[in-house]
C-alpha positions, 0 to 999 in steps of 0.5 A: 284488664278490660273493664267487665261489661264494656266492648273494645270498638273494632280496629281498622285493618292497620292496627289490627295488625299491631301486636295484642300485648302493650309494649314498655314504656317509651317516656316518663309521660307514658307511665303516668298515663292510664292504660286503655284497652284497644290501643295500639303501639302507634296510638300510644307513642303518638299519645306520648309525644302529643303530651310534649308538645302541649307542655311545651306550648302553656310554658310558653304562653306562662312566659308571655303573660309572666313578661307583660303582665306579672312583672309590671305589676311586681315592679309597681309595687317594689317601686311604689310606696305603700304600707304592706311594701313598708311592712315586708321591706326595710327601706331601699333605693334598690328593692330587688337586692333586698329581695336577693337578701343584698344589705339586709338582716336576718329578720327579714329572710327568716320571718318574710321570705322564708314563710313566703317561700314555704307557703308558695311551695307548700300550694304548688305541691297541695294543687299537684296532689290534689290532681293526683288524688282527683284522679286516682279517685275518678279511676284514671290511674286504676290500671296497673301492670305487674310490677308497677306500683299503685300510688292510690289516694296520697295524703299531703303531709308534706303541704301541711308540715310546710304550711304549717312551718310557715304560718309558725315563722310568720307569727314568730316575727310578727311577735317579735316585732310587736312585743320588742318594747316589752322584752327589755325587761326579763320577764318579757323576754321570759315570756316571749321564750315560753311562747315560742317553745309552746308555738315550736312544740305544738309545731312538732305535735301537728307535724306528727299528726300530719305523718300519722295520716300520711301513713294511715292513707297508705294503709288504706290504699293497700287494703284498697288494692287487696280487697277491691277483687273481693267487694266486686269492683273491676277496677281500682279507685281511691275512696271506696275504702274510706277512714271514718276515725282513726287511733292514734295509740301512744308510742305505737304507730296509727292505725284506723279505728273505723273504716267504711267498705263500699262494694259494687255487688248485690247485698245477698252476696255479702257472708261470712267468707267475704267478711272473713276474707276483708277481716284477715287482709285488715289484720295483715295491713293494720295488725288489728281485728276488727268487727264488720256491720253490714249496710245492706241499703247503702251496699257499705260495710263498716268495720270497727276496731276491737279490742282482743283479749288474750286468756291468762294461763294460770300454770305454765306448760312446764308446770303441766308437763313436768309430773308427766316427764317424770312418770314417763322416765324418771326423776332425774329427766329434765326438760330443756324446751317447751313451744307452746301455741298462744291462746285462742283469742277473746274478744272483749265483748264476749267476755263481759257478762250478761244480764237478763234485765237490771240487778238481775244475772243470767242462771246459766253462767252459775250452772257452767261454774257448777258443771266446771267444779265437778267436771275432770278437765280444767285449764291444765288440759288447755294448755296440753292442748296448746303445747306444739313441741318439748325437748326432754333430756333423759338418763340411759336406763332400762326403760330407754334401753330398747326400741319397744320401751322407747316406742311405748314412752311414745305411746304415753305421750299422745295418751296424755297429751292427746293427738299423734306425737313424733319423736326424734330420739339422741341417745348419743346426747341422751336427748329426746325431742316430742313434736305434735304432728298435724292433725287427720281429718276423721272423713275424706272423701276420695279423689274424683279426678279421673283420666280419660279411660278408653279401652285401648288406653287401660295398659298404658294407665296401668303401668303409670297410675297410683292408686289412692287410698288415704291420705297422711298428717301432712296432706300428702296422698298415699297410694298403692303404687303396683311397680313398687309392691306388687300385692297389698296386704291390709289388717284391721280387726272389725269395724276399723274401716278396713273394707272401707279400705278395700272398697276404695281401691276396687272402685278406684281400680274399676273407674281406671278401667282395670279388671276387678275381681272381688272374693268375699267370704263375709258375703255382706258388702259385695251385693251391689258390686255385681252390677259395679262396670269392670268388676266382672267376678263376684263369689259371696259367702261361706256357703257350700254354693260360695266356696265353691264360687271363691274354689273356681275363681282362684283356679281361674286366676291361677289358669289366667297366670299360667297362660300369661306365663306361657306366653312370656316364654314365648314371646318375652316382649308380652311381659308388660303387655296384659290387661291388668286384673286386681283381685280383691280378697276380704277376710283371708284368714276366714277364706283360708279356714273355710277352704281348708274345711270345704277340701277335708269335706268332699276330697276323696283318697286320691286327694291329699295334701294342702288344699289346691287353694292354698297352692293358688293363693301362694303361687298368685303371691309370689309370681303374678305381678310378673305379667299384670295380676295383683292382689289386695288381702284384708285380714284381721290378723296377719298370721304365717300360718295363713300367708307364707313367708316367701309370698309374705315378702311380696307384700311390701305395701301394708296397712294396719287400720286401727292401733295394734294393741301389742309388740307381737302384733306390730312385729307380725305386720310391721317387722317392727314393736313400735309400729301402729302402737301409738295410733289415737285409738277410736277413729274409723278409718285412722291407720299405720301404713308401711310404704315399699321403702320401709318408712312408717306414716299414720294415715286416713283412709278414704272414706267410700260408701258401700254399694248398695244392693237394693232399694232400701240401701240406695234410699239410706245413701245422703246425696253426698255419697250418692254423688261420690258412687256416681262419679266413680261409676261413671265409666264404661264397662269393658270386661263382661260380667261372669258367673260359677257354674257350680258343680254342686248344683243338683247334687245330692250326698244321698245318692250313691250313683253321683260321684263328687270330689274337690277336683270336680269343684275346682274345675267348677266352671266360670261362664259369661253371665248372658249365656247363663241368665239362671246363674246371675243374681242380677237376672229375673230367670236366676235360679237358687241353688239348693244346699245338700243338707242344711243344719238347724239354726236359731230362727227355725222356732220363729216364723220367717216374714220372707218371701222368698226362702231357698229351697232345701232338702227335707233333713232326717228329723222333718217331714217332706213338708218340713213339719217335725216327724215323732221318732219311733218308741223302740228306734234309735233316737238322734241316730244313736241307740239308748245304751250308746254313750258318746266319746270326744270324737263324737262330741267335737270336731277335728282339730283345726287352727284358731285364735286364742281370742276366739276360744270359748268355755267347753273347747279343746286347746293343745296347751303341748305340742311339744315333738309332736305329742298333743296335750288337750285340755278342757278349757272349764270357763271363759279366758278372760283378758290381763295385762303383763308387766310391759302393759301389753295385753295377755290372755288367761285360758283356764283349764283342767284334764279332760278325763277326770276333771283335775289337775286344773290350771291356767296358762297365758298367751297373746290374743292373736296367737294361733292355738289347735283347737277341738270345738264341740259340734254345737259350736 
């Protein structure tokens, strides 16, 4: 790589015509030599071969001066007496044999020659290394290539030892000489052989030094070599990762004790992620932690060596889990393995304590161990906490006998353990083993990576896309895949994130391209989807206006099927060639009630049967992913009775947002008792998803903000979920927005000339939007639409602050002006006479389907049903919840006879079973 900040001068048009890349090495010369940006084959080859010759030519000058200068000058010496000759050479006529060690003893080559020998060597290696290390240093070997090996900055620690041993010969002979009188005595002798050990041992301790450093050298050239990128260097080059101490532990190898960072960018940049990436390439080279101080004027971090402290467990995992097992089986379960995670690490400065001034301790470490003694956690829930995986070995009995007890058991472990536990179940081997899985964030925000989205390419990112909605343990993304499950069935009960779940796929759907229509019986989160590119169909609410919006949409999507099937009859080739529409269905067992109601108020006595409705809903069901059209149904309680078995079956995608709280729950939307029961309960947006090949994973939903309808709403968004709503809109709108025209507008009950039926709702039209700005909540000109009759509510007695109330027709009690109009003293008052004295049928409504959990104190419940004779009680107080023998959830109706207020009694069922219920008017 090119040095940043530097410019490659131009080349001539010859070796412009080289090849960019650099070619392999041509000779061992090449390899050692830095390489430069710019050059050329033909420059490098030559720069080879030039190498050669300059070798070539100082071995020969070497000779030369060796010829006429050194060895006349080594022969006068040899030849001519002198002390030192005397000294080093016994006396000879021929000094060269005895160089040759020819006729002499084995003093003279041990103690002379050798140490000479040694010493010569031991400089030629010192000025090699030390011209290496000058330029490893200036940065003349700082460009390597993949597969090349960095040398650095390399110790002598060869030099040194072969030093060493010479100066050690060299003093042993020169002892041996000068004390041989004194060793004719044994004392003397004793005494030289203490000497020598002393001198051979503190050889081996120097020798062990030197090795130490060597290896302390390399360390800092690899943590050169990894951290150089990080402290803003381009290039590498010895000493800017330096060793101010090292450490040299016993029995344990060497290490640095301190080193100093020099880094070549401004000091501002210097933070916390810099500071943890050097300390964790630290760790990996050195296996030590160390502790930065930051030179902000020398632009030098100092990183000093510290000590960690790990905590003692005071009672072992077994000793925690082993109460536990036994309530979970029995007493005869034996646990076989438990791994644990090692305890967070201490670092010894923050375990010491603290002092406010001399003899005086700080108060606040006296409140914490108060606080710890009265608090209910202790060191035991720290080591459940660390606790990875335990294998338990079990007795077959009947609480492992079925799927449910085992799935409970399940249940008890991530209750007490904490977090999401999987289990692997041998009943072969009567052996079970628990394994923590990773854990899910509590917010994630969804995927913002989009294709290009043109209106000719929506087919094609139909029949190829996945859309997202969550995420599992394991980091892998969980998506709706429409090839594999044509509609997507979510249940969830309230304010567990299921909208949350619906709103990410009609905006993933929409920033895609897709056509969206969205059915919101609730009313409350679609406001702002009016405006949303590509939703081109919004109906609100359960009012008389809104269920004739949800009438009209589901006959146009049941119309838009229709025709798509025609056409497939025609011309089968169509059947993958149609835009795709996704239909949007929050609160589907409310939709479905309210229809039913809204078909038995205006059908008239040619209209019998289910509603038209549930006929489009079942057939859109079971046949609409046959030609690009897919729903997705939010529900709090999958319930047959409000989706039918056959178009149940096409749901093979299901969610369960939240922890089902029973079998027969986890068995109505999973098929399975175990299912979503042991989800950690309390995170929003935590859930059990079902994928198309039968597999369960407990996952989290993505969180998308809701749309905002208004100004106070956007105001309330952070920055970061205006972002998130930004980019998903950031797409051009190709289905035009659409509206109802209701057939209930200007309609009056009162009037005997108009005519009304459930047909003529139905056939409610839907327009464009721009041809009927009246209808659009989004244009000045919309016009509200009035209510046929609207009922008292609890704020008529309060004043209203609105602007902008909807007009209304006068009710029978009010005046024209909506003031309170006096009953006449001898007229019937509320419509019925003094004597009339009301029935059951006067008080209460028809029967209709509700949830157990949704019946209240002075309703009707049908506790018979049995071979079609109804048996209706008068339910005298609240039902209340109680669990049953397998800790399941019941709940307790009380009741008593409806004529004469006897023969009281109670029965219980599950929450979430569907009872045939009479509610009084008021309700």
């Amino acid at each position: 790589m090119a040095p940043s900040g530097k410019t490659v001068p131009a080349k001539s048009s010859s070796s412009a015509a080289a090849p960019s890349g650099r070619p392999y090495a041509t000779s061992g010369a090449e390899l050692n030599r830095p390489y430069v940006p710019g050059e050329s084959a033909a420059e490098q080859k030559q720069a080879a071969e030039s190498w050669r010759w300059i070798l070539m030519a100082a071995l020969a000058v070497a000779v030369v001066l060796g010829y006429t200068k050194v060895w006349p000058a080594a022969q006068e010496f040899l030849y001519r007496p002198s002390p030192a000759r005397d000294y080093l050479l016994p006396p000879s006529p021929e000094p060269l044999y005895v160089i040759a060690g020819v006729g002499v003893g084995w003093f003279w080559i041990l103690f002379i020659a050798a140490p000479v020998v040694a010493a010569v060597l031991a400089a030629l290696w010192w000025a090699m290394l030390s011209w290496s290390n000058h330029r490893a240093r200036s940065g003349h070997i700082g460009q390597v290539r993949p597969g090349q090996h960095w040398t650095g900055e390399q110790y002598p620690t060869v030099p040194l030892i072969l030093a060493g041993a010479a100066v050690l010969l060299a003093a042993s002979g020169v002892l041996l000489r000068w004390a041989a009188p004194s060793a004719t005595h044994l004392p003397g002798r004793l005494l030289v052989v203490a000497v020598l050990v002393t001198a051979a041992f503190g050889f081996w301790q120097y020798a062990r030094w030197a090795y130490a450093r060597g290896l302390v050298t390399r360390q800092i050239n690899k943590i050169t070599f990894l951290i150089s990128p990080a402290l803003g260097w381009p290039d590498l080059r010895a000493g800017r990762v330096r060793v101010e101490r090292c450490a040299h532990p016993r029995g344990k190898p060497a290490f640095p004790k301190v080193i100093k960072l020099l880094y070549g960018q401004h000091p501002r940049s210097v933070g916390e992620e810099l500071t943890a990436e050097i300390a964790a390439v630290l760790h990996e080279v050195t296996r030590r932690t160390y502790v930065f101080e930051h030179d902000p004027l020398a632009r030098a971090l100092t990183a000093t060596e510290t000590v960690v402290v790990e905590e003692d467990v005071v009672v072992d995992a077994e000793s925690v889990l082993a109460p536990l097992v036994a309530s979970w089986f029995d007493a005869a379960a034996q646990i076989a393995s438990v791994t644990v995670d090692k305890p967070a690490p201490v670092l010894d400065s923050a375990v010491s304590t603290v002092a406010h001034g001399e003899g005086t301790m700080n108060p606040q470490l006296d409140m914490d161990d108060e606080l710890a003694a009265r608090s209910a956690s202790t060191g035991n829930d720290a080591i459940a906490a660390r606790i990875r995986e335990f294998t338990v070995g079990f007795a077959y009995n009947l609480k492992v006998s079925s799927a449910f007890r085992r799935g409970a058991i399940e249940g008890m472990v991530s209750d007490s353990l904490g977090g999401s536990w999987e289990a692997e179940w041998s009943m072969a081997s009567r052996r079970v083993r628990f394994v923590r899985s990773p854990g899910l964030p509590t917010m994630v925000d969804p995927p913002l990576d989009f294709p290009d989205v043109t209106r000719a390419s929506v087919r094609s990112l139909y029949k190829n896309t996945v859309i997202p909605f969550g995420i599992d343990a394991y980091g892998n993304v969980v998506g709706w895949d429409f090839k594999q499950s044509p509609h997507f069935l979510i249940a969830g009960a309230t304010s567990t994130g299921k909208t949350s779940v619906l709103m990410t796929i009609a905006t993933q759907c929409a920033r895609r391209g897709f056509n969206v229509v969205w059915v919101d019986p609730k009313g409350f989160d679609s406001p702002g989807m009016r405006s949303w590119p590509n939703v081109s169909l919004v109906t609100a609410g359960t009012d008389e206006d809104g269920l004739v919006g949800h009438t009209a949409a589901l006959r146009l999507i049941a119309d838009t099927m229709t025709d798509r099937l025609s056409q497939v009859k025609i011309n089968p080739n169509r059947a993958d060639d149609f835009d795709p529409i996704i239909v949007i269905t929050d609160e589907f067992s409310n939709l479905a009630v309210a229809l039913g109601q809204f078909y038995k108020t205006y059908k008239t006595s040619k209209e019998r049967g289910e509603p038209p409705t549930a006929t489009d809903i079942g057939i859109l069901l079971r046949t609409a992913r046959a030609v690009g059209i897919h729903m997705a149904l939010g529900i709090q309680r999958p319930d047959t009775m409000f989706i039918a078995g056959e178009a149940r079956d096409n749901t093979a995608l299901r969610v369960a947002m939240g922890r089902l709280r029973s079998k027969d729950a986890a068995i109505m939307m999973f098929n399975d008792a175990v299912a979503g029961t042991r989800l950690q309960p309390g995170i929003k947006g935590r859930g059990t998803v079902q994928l198309p090949d039968g597999s369960f994973r407990e996952m989290q939903a993505f969180y998308t903000p809701r749309v905002p309808a208004t100004e106070e709403q956007d105001a309330a968004l952070t920055d970061h979920e205006r972002a998130i709503l930004t980019e998903l809109q950031n797409v051009d709108s190709f289905w035009p927005r659409r509206v109802v025209d209701s057939a209930l507008r200007g309609y009056d009950p009162e009037d005997d000339e108009q005519e009304m039926s459930f047909k003529m709702i139905r056939e409610s039209p839907v327009v464009l939007a721009s041809d009927r700005p009246d209808l659009d909540p989004l244009h000045p000109s919309y016009v509200r639409p009035m209510m046929a009759l609207r009922r008292p509510t609890m704020d008529d007695e309060h004043g209203d602050t609105s602007e902008d109330l909807p007009a209304t027709h006068p009710s029978p009690a009010t005046g024209p002006d909506g003031a309170a109009k006096p009953a006449p003293f001898n007229e019937a008052v509320d419509g019925f006479d003094d004597e009339y004295l009301p029935t059951v049928d006067d008080e209460y409504g028809p029967p209709i389907p509700v949830s157990a959990n949704e019946l209240q104190h002075g309703d009707l419940v049908n506790i018979g049903d049995i071979d079609g004779v109804m048996d209706w009680k008068y339910v005298h107080a609240e039902p209340y919840l109680t669990d049953d023998v397998d800790g399941g959830d019941r709940l307790v109706i009380p009741y008593r006879d409806l004529d004469d207020g006897r023969h009281a009694g109670d029965i219980d069922v599950d929450p979430y079973e569907v009872m045939q219920a009479r509610q009084l008017h008021m309700h």
